[in-house]
C-alpha positions in Angstrom: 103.4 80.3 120.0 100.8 82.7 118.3 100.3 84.6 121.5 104.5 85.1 121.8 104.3 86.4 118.1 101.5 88.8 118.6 103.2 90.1 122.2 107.0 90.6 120.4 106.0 91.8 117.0 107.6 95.3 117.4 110.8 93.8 118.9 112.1 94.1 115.5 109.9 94.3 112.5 110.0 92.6 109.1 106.6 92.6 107.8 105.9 91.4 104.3 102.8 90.1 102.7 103.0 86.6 100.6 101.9 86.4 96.7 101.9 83.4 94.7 105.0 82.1 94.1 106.9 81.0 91.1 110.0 79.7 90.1 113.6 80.3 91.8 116.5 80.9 89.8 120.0 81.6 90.4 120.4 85.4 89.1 117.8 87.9 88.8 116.4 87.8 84.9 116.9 91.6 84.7 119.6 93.4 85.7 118.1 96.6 87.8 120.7 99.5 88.1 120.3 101.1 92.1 118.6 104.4 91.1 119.3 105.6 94.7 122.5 106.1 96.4 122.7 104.8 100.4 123.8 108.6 100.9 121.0 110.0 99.3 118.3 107.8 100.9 119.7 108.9 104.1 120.3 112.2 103.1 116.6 113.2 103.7 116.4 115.2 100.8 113.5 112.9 99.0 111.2 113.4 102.5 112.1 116.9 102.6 113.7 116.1 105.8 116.7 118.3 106.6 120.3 116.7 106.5 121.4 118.0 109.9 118.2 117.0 111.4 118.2 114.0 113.9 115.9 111.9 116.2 116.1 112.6 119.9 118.6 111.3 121.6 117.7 108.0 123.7 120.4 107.0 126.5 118.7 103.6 127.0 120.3 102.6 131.0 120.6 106.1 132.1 119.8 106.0 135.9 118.5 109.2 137.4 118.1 110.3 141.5 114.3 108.8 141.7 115.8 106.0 140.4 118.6 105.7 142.4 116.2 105.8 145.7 114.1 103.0 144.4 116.9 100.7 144.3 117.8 101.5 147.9 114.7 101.3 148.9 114.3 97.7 147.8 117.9 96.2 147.3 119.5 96.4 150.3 123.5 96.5 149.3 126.2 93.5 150.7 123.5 91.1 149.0 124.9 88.0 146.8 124.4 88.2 142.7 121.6 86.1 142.5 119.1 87.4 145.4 119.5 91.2 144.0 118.2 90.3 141.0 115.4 88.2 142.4 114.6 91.6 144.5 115.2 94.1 141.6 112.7 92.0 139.3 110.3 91.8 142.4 110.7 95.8 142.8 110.0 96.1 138.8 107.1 93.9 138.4 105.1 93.3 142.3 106.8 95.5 144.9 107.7 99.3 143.7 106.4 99.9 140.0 103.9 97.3 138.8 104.9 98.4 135.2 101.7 97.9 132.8 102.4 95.6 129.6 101.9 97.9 126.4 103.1 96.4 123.3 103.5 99.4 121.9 105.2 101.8 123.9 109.3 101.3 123.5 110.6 103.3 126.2 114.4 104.3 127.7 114.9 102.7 131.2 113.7 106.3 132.7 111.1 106.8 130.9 109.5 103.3 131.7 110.5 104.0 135.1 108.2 107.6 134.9 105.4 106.3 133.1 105.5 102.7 135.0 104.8 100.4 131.3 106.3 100.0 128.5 106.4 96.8 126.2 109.4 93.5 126.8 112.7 95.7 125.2 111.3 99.0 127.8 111.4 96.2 130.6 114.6 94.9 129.7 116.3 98.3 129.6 114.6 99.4 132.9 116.1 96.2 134.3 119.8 96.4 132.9 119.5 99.7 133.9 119.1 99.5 137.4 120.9 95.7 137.8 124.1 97.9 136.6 123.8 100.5 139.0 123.3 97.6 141.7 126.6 96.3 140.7 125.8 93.2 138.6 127.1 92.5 135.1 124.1 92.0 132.6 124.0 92.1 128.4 121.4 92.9 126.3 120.6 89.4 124.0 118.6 89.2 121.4 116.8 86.0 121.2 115.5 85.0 116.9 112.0 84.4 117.7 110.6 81.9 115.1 108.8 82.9 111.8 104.5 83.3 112.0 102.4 82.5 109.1 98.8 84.1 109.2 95.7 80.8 108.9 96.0 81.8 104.9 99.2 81.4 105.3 99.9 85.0 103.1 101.7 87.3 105.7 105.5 86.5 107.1 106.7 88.2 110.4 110.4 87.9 111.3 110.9 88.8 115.2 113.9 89.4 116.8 112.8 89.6 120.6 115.4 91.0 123.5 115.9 89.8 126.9 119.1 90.0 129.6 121.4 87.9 129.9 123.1 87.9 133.4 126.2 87.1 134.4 127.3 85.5 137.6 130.2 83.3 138.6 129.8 80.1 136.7 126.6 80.4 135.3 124.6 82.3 133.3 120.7 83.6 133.8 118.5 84.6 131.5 116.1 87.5 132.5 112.7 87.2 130.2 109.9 90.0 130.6 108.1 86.8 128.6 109.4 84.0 130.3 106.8 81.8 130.4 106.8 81.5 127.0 111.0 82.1 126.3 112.1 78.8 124.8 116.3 78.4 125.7 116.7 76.2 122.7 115.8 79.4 120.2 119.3 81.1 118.9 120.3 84.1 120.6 123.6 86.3 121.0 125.0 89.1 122.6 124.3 92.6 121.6 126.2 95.6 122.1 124.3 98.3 123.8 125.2 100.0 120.2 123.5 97.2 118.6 120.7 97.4 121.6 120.2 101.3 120.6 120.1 100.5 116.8 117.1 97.7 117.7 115.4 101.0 120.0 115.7 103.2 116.7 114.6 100.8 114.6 111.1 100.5 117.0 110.8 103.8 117.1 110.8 104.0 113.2 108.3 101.5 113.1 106.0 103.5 116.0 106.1 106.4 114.0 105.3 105.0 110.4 102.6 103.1 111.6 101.1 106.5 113.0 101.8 108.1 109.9 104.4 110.4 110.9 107.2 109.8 108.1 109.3 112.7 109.1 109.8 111.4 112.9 110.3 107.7 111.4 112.8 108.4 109.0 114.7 110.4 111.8 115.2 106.8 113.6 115.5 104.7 111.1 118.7 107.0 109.6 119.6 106.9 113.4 119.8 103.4 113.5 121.2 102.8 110.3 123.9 105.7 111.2 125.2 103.7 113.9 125.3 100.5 112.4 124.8 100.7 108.2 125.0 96.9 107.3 121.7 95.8 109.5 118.7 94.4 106.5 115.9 94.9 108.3 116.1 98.1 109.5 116.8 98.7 105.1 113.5 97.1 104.6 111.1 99.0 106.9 113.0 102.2 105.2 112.3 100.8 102.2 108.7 100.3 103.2 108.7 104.2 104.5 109.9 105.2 101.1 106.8 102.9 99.3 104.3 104.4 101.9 105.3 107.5 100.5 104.9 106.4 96.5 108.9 106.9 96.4 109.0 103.6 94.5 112.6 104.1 93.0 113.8 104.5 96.7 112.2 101.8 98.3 113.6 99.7 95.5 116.6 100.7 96.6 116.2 100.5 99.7 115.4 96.7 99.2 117.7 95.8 97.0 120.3 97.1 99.8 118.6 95.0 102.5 118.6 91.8 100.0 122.6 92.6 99.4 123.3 93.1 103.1 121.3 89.7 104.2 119.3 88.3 101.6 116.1 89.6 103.8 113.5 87.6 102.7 110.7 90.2 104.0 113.0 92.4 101.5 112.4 90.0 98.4 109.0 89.9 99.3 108.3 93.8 99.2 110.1 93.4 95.6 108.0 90.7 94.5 104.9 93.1 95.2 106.8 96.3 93.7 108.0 94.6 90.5 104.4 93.1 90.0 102.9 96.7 90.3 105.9 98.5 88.2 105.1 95.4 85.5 107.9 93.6 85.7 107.0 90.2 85.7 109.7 87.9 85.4 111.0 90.1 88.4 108.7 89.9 90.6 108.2 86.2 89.9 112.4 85.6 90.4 111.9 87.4 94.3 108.8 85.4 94.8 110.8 82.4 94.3 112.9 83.7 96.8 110.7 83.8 99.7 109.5 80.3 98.6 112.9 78.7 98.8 113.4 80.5 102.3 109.8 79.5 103.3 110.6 76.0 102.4 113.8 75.9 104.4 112.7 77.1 107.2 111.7 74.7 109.5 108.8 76.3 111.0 106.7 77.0 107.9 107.1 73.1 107.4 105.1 73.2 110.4 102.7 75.3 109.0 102.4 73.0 106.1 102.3 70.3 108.1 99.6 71.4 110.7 97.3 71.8 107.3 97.8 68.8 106.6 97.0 67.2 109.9 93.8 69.4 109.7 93.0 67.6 106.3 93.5 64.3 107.6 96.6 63.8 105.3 98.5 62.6 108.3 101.3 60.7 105.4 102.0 64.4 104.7 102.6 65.7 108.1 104.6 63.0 109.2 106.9 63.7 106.1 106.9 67.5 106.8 107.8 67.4 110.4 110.3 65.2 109.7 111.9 67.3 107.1 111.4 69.9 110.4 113.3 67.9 112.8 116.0 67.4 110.4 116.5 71.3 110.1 116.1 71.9 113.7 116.3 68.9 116.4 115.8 70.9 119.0 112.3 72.1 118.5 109.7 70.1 120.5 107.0 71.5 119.0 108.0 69.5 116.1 107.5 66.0 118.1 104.8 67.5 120.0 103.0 67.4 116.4 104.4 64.0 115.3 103.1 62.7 118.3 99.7 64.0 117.5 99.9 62.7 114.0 100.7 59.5 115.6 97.5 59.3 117.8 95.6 59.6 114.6 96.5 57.3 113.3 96.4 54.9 116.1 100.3 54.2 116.7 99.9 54.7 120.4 103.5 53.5 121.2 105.1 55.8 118.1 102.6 58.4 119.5 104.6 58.0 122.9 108.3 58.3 122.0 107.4 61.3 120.2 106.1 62.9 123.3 109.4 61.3 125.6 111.7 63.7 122.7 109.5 66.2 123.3 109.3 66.2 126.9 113.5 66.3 126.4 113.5 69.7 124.6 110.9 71.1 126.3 111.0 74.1 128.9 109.3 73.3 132.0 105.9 74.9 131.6 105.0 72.5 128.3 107.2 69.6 129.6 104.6 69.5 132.1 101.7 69.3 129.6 104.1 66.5 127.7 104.3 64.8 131.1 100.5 64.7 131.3 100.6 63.1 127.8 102.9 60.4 128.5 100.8 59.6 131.4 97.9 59.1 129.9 99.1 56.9 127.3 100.9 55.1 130.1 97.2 54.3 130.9 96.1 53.6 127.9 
């Protein structure tokens, strides 16, 4: 799970540092006017960025000539659904291009094509691009990739990771630059290539902030948030542009949008930090309370919790945490993969082996092998 993190982090950014946490209430103690207007934090005007000026235009499936001879060159046409994608993805990844993996390049379909790498979203347009110029009907999908706590358990990361969802008659395939670690029971939906060009802008934003460039990342993240002005987390990573910057008053605001559009909890978090630092206790400690309610609702950082506790021998604890897990989200078999191994512990063989069984009945096939080999070996026991 750690590696998938680490491989998708820029498929959609919300990056937000943990304090200590205090108590959660239902209104904020303090009401804080918005000192910035949405128009005038994407006006430019505080970056001295000009109000006409815009980031270069990215057409993300636009097919050109070299292109165009690749595909006939290894997709013969007449050839059923299923086959030309099997060749297309063979001509992407063996045959033809043997695109490079770089995490941090987010490229148009041509440009990947060019350069021959890119990171999963430059694969996935490379691939919708040329699977609609061979005729087949594919989506952009954007797949919620769970929540990733650092050892200290101080840092949050929210992923949103994108793959392409194929159509074909009666069934549906799934096309995964990352597949041997794409889990079907994770929530995912259709995007709009709108909606696929707002998650482009938004990488691109994050590219250039973390080089330092704040002129070139605020050009794409007032792209993204030109084309669609109600998405939180591209308000947060403004917000963290403007804080970058020591425009505190506009990355307030800039959070406090992204908190009213979603209640992004990487959003609360960046308040917690910039109330603390503006002196504003009882502020910072309300939006710290915040990210502890979220954090103790979401199912995965009661696998966090629960994985300490299995490291502290406290295996009562864990078994009541990945419970509470499994109540929140069933379908999760790393969830009974852990109650299993809290089970062995303790030396409930047979508990130890139903936990696996559910396991082994939400797993994908690469770790219902290893749940196999599990079962077996208790089967021996």
């Amino acid at each position: 799970m750690q590696r998938l993190m680490e491989k998708l982090l820029r498929a959609g950014v919300g990056l937000a540092a943990i304090l200590v946490l205090g108590a959660c209430v239902a209104q904020p103690p303090v009401e804080r006017a918005v000192l910035v207007s949405n128009s005038e934090l994407l006006s430019g005007s505080r970056l001295g960025v000009a109000a006409s000026a815009r980031a270069p235009a990215a057409a993300l499936t636009a097919v050109n000539a070299d292109m165009r001879d690749f595909l006939r060159q290894h997709v013969p046409e007449g050839l059923g659904a299923t086959r030309t994608i099997a060749l297309i993805l063979q001509a992407i990844l063996d045959d033809g291009l043997q695109l490079r993996y770089d995490n941090f390049r987010t490229l148009t379909a041509a440009e990947a094509f060019d350069s021959r790498e890119g990171n999963c979203m430059s694969f996935t347009n490379l691939f919708v691009a040329l699977a609609r110029e061979a005729g087949i009907k594919v989506h952009y999908q954007e797949v919620e990739i769970p929540p990733s706590w650092t050892a200290e358990g101080d840092t949050w990361r929210y992923n949103l990771h994108i793959n392409a969802l194929v159509k074909l008659p009666g069934a549906e395939q799934v096309v995964d630059f990352n597949l041997g670690d794409y889990d079907p029971a994770l929530h995912r939906r259709v995007l709009t290539d709108e909606e696929a060009l707002v998650r482009y802008h938004n990488n691109m934003g994050v590219h250039w902030m973390t080089a330092g460039e704040r002129e070139r990342a605020f050009l794409q993240f007032r792209e993204a948030l030109l084309l669609r002005p109600r998405t939180a987390h591209v308000w947060t990573n403004l917000g963290t542009l403007y804080r970058r910057g020591g425009d505190l008053a506009a990355a307030e605001s800039s959070y406090l949008r992204a908190v009213e559009l979603a209640d992004d909890a990487a959003a609360s978090s960046n308040l917690a930090r910039l109330y603390a630092e503006l002196g504003e206790q009882a502020l910072s400690d309300w939006y710290r309370g915040r990210v502890q309610l979220f954090r103790q609702q979401n199912p995965y950082y009661l696998l966090h919790l629960a994985r300490e506790a299995y490291a502290s021998a406290d295996y009562s604890t864990a078994d009541r945490l990945l419970r509470r897990a499994i109540r929140k989200q069933p379908q999760e078999h790393e969830f009974y993969r852990w109650l299993g191994l809290n089970d062995l512990q303790q030396g409930d063989t047979r508990a130890a082996a139903a936990h696996f069984a559910q396991a082994l009945a939400h797993a994908d096939a690469e770790s219902g092998a290893r749940y196999r080999h599990k079962l077996d070996l208790l089967a021996g026991h």
